[in-house]
SERO-4910 file (N, C-alpha, C, O; in steps of 0.05 Angstrom, whole numbers):
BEGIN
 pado doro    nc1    nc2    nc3   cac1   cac2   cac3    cc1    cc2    cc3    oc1    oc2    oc3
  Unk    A    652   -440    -93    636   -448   -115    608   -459   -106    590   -454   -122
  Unk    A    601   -474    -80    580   -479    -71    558   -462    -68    534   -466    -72
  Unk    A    570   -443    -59    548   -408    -53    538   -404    -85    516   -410    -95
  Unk    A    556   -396    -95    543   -391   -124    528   -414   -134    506   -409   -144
  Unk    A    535   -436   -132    521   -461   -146    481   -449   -126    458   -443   -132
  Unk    A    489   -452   -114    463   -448    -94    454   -424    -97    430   -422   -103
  Unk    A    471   -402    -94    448   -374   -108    446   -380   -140    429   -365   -149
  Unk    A    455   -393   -154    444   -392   -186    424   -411   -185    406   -403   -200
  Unk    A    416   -435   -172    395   -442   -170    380   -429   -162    361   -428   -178
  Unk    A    376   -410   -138    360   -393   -130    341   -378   -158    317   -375   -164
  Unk    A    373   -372   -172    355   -347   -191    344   -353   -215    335   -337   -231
  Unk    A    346   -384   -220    340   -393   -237    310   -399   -238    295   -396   -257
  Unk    A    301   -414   -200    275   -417   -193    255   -397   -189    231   -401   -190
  Unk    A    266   -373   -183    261   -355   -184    255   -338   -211    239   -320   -210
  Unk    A    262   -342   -225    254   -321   -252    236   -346   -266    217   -338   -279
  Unk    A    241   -374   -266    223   -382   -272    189   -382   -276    172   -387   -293
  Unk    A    190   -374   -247    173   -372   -239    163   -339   -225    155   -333   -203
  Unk    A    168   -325   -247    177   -290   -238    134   -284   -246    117   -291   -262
  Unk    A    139   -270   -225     98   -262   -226     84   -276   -229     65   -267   -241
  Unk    A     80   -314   -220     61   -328   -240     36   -325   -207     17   -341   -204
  Unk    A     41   -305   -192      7   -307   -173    -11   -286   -193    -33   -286   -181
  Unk    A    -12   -275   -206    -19   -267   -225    -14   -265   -250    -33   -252   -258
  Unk    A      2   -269   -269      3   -274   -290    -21   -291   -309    -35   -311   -302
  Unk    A    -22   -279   -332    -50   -302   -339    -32   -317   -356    -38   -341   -357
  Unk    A     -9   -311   -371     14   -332   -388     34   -338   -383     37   -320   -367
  Unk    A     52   -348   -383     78   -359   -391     82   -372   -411     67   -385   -426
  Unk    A    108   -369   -410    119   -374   -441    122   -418   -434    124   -435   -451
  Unk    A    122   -422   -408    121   -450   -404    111   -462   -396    115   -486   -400
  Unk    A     89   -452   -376     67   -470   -361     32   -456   -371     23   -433   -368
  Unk    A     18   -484   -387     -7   -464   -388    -24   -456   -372    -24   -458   -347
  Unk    A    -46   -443   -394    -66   -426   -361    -67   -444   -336    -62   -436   -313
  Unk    A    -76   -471   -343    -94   -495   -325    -58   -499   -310    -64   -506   -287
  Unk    A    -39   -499   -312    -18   -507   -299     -6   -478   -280     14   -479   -265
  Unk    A    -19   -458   -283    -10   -436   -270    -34   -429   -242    -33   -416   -221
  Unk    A    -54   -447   -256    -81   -451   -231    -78   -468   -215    -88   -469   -192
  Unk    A    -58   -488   -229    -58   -503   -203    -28   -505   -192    -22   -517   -172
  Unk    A    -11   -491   -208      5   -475   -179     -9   -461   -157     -9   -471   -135
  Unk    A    -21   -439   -163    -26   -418   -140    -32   -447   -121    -17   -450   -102
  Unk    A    -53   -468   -125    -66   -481   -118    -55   -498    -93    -67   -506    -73
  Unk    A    -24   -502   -102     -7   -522    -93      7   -512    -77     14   -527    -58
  Unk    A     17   -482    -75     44   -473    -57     27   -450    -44     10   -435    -54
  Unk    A     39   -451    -19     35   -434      1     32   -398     -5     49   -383    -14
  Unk    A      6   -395      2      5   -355    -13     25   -338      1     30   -320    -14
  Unk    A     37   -336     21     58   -337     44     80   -356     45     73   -377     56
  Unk    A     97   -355     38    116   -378     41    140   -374     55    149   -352     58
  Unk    A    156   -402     69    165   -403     89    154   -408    117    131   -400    123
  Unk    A    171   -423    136    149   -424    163    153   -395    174    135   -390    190
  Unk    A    172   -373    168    181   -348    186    164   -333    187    168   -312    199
  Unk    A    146   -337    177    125   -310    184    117   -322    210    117   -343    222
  Unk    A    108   -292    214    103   -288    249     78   -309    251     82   -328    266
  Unk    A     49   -306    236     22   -326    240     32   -358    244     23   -375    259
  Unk    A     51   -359    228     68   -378    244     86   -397    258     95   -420    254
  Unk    A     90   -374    280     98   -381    298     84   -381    324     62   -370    324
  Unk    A     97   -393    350     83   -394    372     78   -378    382     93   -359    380
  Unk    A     48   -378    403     28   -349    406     60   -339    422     71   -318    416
  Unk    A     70   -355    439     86   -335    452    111   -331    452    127   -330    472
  Unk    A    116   -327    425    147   -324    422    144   -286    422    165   -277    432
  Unk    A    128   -268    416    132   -251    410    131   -236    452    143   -216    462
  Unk    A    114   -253    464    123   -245    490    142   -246    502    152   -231    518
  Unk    A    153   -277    489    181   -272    506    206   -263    496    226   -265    510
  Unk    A    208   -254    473    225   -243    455    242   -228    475    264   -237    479
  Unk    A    233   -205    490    252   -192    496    269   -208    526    288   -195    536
  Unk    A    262   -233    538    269   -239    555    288   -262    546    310   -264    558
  Unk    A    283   -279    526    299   -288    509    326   -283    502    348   -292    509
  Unk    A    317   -258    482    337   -248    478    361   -243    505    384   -253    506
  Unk    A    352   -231    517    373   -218    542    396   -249    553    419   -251    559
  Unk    A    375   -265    552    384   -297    561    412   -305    544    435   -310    552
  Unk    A    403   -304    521    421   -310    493    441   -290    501    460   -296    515
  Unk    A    437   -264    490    462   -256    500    480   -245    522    503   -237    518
  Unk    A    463   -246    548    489   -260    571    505   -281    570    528   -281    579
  Unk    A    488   -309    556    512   -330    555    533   -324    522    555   -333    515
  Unk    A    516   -309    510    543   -296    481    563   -285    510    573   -305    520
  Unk    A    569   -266    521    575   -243    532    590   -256    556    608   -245    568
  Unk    A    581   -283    561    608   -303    580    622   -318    557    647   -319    560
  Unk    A    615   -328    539    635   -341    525    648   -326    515    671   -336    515
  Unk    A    649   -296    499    668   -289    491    692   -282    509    716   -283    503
  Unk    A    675   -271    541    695   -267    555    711   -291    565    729   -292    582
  Unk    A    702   -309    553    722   -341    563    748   -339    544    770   -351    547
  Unk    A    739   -321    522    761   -332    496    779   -299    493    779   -283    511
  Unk    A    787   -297    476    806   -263    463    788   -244    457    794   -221    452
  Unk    A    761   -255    456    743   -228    435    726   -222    456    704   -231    463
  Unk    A    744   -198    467    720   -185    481    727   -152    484    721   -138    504
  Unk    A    741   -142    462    742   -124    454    725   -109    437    734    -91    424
  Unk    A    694   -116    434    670   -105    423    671    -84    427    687    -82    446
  Unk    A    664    -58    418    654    -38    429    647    -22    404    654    -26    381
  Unk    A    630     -2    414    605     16    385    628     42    378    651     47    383
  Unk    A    611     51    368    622     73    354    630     92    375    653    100    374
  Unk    A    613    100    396    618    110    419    632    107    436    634    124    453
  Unk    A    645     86    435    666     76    459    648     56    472    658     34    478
  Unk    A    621     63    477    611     41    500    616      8    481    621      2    458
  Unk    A    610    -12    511    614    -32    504    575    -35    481    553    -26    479
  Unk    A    595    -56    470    571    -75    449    551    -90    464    529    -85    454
  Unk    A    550   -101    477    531   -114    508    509    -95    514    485    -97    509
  Unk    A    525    -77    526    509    -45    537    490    -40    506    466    -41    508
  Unk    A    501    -36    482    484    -23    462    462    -37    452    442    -29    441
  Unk    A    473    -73    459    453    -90    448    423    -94    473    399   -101    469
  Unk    A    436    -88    494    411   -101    509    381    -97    506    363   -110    518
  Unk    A    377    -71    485    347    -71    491    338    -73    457    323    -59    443
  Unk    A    351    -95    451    348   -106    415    325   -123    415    310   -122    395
  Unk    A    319   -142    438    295   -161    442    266   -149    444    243   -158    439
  Unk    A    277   -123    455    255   -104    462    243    -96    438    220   -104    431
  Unk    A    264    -76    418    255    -64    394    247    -85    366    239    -77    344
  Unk    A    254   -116    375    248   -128    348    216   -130    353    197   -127    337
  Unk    A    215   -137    385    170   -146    392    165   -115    384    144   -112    371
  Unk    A    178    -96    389    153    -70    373    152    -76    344    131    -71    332
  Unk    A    172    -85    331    172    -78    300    168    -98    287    171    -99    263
  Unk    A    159   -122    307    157   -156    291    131   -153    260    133   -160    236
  Unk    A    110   -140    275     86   -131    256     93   -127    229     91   -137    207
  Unk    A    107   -101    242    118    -81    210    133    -95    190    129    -92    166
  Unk    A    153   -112    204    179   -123    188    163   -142    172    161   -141    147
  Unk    A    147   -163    193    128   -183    178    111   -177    158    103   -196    145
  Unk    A    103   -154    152     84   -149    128    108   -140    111    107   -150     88
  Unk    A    132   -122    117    148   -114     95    165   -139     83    169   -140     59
  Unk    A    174   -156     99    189   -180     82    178   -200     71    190   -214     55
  Unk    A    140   -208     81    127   -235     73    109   -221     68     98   -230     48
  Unk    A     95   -198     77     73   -186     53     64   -184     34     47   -200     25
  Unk    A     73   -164     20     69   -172    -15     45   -180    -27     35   -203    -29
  Unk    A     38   -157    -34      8   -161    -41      8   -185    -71     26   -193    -86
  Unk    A    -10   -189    -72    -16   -212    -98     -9   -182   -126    -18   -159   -127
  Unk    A     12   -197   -143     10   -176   -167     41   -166   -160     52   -160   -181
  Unk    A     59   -162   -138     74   -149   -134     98   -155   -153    107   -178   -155
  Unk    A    108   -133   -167    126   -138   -185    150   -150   -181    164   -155   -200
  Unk    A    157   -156   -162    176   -170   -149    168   -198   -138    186   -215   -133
  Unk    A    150   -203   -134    141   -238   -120    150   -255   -143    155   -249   -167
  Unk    A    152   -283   -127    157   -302   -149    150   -323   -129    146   -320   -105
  Unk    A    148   -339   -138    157   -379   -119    183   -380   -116    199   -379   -134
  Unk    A    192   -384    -84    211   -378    -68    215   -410    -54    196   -425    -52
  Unk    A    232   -415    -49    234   -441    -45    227   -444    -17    217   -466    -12
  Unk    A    230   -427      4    229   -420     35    244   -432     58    238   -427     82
  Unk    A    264   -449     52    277   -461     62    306   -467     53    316   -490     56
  Unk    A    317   -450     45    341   -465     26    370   -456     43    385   -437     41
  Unk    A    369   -472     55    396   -475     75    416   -500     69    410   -513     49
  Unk    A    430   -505     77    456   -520     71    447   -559     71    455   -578     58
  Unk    A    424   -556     96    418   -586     96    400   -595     73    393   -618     74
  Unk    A    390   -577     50    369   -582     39    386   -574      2    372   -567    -17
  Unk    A    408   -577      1    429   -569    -22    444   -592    -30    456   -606    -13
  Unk    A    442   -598    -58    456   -612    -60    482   -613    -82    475   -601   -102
  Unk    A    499   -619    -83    518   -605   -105    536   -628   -125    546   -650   -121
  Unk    A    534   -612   -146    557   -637   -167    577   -631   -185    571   -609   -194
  Unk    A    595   -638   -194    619   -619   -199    600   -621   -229    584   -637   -237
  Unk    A    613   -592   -244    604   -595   -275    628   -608   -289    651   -605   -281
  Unk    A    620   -625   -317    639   -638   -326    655   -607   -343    647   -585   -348
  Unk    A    671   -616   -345    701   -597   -363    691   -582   -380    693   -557   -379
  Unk    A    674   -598   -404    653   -582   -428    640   -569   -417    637   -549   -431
  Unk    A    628   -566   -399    601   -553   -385    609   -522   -368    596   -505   -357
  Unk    A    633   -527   -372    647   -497   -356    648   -477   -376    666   -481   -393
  Unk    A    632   -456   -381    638   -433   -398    663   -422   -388    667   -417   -364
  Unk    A    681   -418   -408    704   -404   -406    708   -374   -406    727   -359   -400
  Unk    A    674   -369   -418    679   -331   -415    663   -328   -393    647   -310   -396
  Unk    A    662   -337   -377    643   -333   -346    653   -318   -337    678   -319   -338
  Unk    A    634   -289   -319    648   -268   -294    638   -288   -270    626   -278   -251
  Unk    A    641   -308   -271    641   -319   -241    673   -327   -238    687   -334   -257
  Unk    A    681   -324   -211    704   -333   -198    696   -361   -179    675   -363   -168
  Unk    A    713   -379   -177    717   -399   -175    703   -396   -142    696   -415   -127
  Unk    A    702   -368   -136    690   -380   -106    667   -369    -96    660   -361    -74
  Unk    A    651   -370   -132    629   -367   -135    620   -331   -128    600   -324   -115
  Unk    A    637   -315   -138    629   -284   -133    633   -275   -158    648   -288   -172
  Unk    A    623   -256   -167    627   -250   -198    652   -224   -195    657   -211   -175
  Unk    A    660   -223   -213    692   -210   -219    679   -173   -232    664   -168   -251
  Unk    A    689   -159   -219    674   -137   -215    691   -128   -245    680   -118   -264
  Unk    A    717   -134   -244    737   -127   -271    724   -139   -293    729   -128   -315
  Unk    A    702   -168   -295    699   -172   -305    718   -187   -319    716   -181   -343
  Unk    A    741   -211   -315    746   -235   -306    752   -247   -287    759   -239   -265
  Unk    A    749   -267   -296    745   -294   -272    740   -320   -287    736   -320   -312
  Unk    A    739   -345   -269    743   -371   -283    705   -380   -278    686   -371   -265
  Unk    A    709   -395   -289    674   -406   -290    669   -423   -262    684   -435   -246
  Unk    A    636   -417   -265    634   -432   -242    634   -465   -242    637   -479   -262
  Unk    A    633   -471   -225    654   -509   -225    636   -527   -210    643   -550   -202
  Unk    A    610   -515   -206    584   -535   -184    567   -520   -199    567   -497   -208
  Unk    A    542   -551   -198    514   -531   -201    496   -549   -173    508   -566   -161
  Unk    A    478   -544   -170    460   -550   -145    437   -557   -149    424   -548   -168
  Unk    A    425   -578   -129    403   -584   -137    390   -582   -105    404   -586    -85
  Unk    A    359   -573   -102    345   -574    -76    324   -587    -72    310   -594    -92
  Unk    A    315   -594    -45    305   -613    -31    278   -598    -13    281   -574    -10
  Unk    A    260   -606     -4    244   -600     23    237   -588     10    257   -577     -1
  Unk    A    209   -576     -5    195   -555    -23    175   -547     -7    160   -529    -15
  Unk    A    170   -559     25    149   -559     36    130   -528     47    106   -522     48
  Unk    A    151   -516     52    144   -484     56    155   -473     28    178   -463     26
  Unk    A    141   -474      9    151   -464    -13    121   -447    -24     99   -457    -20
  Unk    A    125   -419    -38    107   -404    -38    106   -383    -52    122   -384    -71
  Unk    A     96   -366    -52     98   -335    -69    111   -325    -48    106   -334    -26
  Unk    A    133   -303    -52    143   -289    -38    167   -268    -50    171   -265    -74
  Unk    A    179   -258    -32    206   -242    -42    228   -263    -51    231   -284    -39
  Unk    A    245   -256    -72    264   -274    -75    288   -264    -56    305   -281    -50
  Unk    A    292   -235    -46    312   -235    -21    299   -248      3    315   -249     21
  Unk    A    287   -253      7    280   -271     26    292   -308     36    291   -321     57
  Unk    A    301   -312     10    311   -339      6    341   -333      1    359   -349      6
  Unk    A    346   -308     -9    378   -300    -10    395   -300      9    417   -310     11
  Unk    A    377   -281     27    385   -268     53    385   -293     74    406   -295     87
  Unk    A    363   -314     78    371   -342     81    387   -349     86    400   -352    107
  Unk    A    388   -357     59    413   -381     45    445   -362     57    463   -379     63
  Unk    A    451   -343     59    473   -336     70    482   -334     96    505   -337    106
  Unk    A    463   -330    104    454   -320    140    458   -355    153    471   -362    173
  Unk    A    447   -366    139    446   -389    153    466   -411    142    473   -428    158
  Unk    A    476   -414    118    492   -431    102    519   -420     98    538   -435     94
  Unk    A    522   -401     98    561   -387     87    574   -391    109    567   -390    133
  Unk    A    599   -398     95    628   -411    108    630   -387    120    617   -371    106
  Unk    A    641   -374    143    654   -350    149    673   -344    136    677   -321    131
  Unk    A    685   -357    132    716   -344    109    708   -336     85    726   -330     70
  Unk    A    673   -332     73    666   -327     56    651   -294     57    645   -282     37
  Unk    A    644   -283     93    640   -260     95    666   -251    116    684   -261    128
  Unk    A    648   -212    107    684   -205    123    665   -174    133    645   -170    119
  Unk    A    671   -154    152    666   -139    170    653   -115    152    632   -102    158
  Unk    A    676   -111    119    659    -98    113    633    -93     90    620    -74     81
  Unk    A    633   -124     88    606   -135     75    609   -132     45    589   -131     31
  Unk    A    637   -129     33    642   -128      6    643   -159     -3    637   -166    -26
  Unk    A    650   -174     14    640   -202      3    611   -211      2    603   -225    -16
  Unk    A    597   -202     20    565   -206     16    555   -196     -2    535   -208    -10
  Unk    A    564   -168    -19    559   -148    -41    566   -172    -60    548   -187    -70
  Unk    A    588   -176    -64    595   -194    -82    577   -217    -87    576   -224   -111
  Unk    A    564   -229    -71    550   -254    -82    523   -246    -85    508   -262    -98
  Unk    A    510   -221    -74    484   -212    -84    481   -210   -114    463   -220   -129
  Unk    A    511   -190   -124    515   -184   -155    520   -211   -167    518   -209   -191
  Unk    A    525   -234   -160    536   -257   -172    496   -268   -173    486   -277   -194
  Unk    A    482   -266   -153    454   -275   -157    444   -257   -175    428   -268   -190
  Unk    A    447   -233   -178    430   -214   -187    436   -214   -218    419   -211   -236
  Unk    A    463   -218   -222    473   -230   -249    454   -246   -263    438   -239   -280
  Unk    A    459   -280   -246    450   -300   -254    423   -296   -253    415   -312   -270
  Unk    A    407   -285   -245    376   -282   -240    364   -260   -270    342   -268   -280
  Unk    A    380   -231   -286    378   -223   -300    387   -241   -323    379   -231   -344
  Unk    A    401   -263   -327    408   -286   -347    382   -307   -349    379   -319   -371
  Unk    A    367   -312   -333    354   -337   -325    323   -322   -337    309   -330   -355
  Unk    A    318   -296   -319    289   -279   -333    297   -269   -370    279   -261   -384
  Unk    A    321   -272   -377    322   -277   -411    312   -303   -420    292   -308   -434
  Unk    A    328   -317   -410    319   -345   -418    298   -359   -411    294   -381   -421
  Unk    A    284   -348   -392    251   -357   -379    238   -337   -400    216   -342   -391
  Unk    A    232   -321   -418    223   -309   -434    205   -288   -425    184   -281   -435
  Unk    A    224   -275   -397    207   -242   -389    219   -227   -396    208   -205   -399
  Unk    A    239   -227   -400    245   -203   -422    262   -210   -448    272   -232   -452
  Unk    A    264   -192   -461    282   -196   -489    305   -206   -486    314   -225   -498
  Unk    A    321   -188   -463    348   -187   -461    357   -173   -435    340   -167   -418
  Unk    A    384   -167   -432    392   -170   -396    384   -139   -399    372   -133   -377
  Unk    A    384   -122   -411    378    -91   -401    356    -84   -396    350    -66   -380
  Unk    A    335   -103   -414    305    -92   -400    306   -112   -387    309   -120   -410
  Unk    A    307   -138   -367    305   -148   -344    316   -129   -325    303   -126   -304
  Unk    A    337   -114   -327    354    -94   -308    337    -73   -303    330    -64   -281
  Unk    A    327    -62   -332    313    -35   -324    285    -43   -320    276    -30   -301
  Unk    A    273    -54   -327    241    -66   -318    231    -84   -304    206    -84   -301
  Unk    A    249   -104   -293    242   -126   -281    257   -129   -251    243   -131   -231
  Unk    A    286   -131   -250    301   -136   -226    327   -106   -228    351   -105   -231
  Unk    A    311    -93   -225    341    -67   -219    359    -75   -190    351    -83   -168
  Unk    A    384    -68   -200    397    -66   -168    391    -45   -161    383    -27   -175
  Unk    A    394    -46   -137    393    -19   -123    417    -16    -97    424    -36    -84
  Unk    A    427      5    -94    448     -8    -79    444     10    -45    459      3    -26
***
């Protein structure tokens, strides 16, 4: 229930604030309060973009890397899991070693495709840029406050059958400091990568599917009720399509 409490905040801040680096209206903040957003949050947000970080992380990337995982590559052989291996038979070690290499060629590219985003992009919003586990805070909902026809499941994934029990936390966040225009998978992809229980993903990523559709849900609910669209089918078909 924590994951979902934390991606429904996500999509809530998020559609709130769906296009306002250009927008000239909203249905809740006026002109003079949308000026002095841009004004206030970062045009880039998050510290992960490459400008900054240190001049020489992208030099030592691939030497780094190799460091990191030789000591992965003794601890697992300390423990049972060291039965890795690719599709090929070769070991996982062997296939990974020149990953440090290919992220410094593609650091550029990735960095304009995930924090780029030109001003206007139909997808940008105000992103919180930090929303990891130390910066979450959670509270149970009282008994009344639980919708009973909810497709959320209790462990915060939405019910593909279409039942399930309501969600049972909502969330509140902290540190706004790198907060900015940006992608809202950017804060998704985040918040999982760095905050989910492991017993909450599994090898073949149908649990990760699961809580995207549980954001992507809540995020087509939140742009109705933020007043960008009418209703959930044109938010779906004009505003946030899945794509799979």
């Amino acid at each position: 229930t924590h994951m979902c409490a934390a991606l429904n905040a996500l999509a809530r801040m998020h559609a709130f604030f769906w296009r306002t680096d250009a927008a000239q209206t909203h249905a809740f903040l006026s002109e003079e309060e949308l000026i002095e957003l841009r004004a206030a949050v970062w045009p880039r947000a998050t510290y992960w973009t490459l400008d900054r970080q240190p001049a020489t992380q992208l030099r030592d990337l691939d030497s780094n890397w190799k460091a990191t995982r030789e000591r992965f590559e003794r601890e697992l052989r300390a423990t049972s899991c060291v039965g890795f291996v690719t599709a090929g038979g070769g070991s996982l070690f062997e296939a990974s070693e020149t990953v440090g290499e290919q992220l410094a060629a593609l650091a550029k590219e990735l960095d304009d495709e995930v924090h780029g985003g030109a001003r206007g992009d139909p997808f940008r919003t105000v992103i919180h840029g930090d929303p990891k586990a130390a910066n979450l805070f959670f509270r149970e909902l009282p008994a009344n406050a639980v919708a009973s026809g909810s497709t959320l499941l209790g462990d915060g994934v939405e019910d593909r059958k279409g039942q399930g029990r309501a969600q049972q936390h909502e969330a509140g966040m902290i540190d706004f400091q790198w907060s900015g225009f940006g992608l809202c998978a950017v804060d998704v992809v985040y918040l999982i990568a760095s905050s989910c229980a492991i017993e909450e993903l599994d090898t073949s990523g149908e649990k990760e599917v699961d809580m995207l559709r549980s954001y992507h849900s809540a995020l087509l609910d939140a742009l109705v009720e933020f007043k960008h669209a009418p209703d959930r089918a044109h938010a779906e078909s004009r505003l946030a399509p899945w794509l799979d």
